[in-house]
N, C-alpha and C positions, 0 to 999 in steps of 0.2 A: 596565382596559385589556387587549386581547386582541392577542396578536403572532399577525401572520399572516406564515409562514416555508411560502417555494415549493419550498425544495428543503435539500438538507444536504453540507457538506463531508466528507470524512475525509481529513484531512490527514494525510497519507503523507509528505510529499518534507523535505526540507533538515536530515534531521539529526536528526528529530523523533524521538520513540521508534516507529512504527512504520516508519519508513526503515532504521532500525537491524536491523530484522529484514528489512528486504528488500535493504540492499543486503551482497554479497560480502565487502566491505572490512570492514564491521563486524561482520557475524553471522557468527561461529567456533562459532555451536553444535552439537553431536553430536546434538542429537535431534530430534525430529520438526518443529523448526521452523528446521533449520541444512541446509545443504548444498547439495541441486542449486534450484534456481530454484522447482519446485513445491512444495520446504518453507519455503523460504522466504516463499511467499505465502501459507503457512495461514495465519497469523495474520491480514491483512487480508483475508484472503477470512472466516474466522472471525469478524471485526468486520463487514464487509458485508452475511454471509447475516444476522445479530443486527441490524441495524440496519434492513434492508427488515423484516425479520418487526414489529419495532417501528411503524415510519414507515409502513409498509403499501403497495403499487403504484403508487399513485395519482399517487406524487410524486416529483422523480431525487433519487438521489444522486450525488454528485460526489465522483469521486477524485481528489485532488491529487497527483503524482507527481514526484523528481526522476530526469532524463532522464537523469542522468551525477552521477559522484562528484566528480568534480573532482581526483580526486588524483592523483600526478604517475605520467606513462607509463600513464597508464588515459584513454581516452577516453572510455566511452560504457561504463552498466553493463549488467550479462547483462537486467536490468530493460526497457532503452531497447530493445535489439533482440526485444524479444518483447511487445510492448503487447497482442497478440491473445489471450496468455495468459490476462487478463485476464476 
């Protein structure tokens, strides 16, 4: 049997290990993957460019994202107001 698979997820958002690196609350790291907004999205941009090289043009991929941490006196993360970043 042959799976036919049209596009792919990368789950980013709720908590998952790569939300850890993007959202403020959690990622306290010093180094190239902690602090303003653009180090924080190496890593899933780092999974992204690796994934089209793999999966090739032809076909999307999907990023899952959460919109907001939910944590208290925090509305909306640095994440949610910059999607263009993206």
């Amino acid at each position: 049997m042959r799976l036919a698979v049209d596009f792919i997820e990368i789950h980013a958002a709720h908590g998952y290990l790569i939300h850890e690196f993007l959202s403020p609350l959690s990622n306290k790291r010093t180094d190239e993957y902690g602090g303003s907004l653009d180090n924080r999205l190496r890593f899933v941009l780092e999974i992204a460019k690796r994934t089209r090289k793999v999966w090739g043009d032809e076909k999307p991929i999907f990023l899952r994202l959460s919109a907001a941490d939910w944590a208290q006196g925090e509305c909306f993360s640095s994440l949610s107001c910059s999607p263009a970043k993206l």
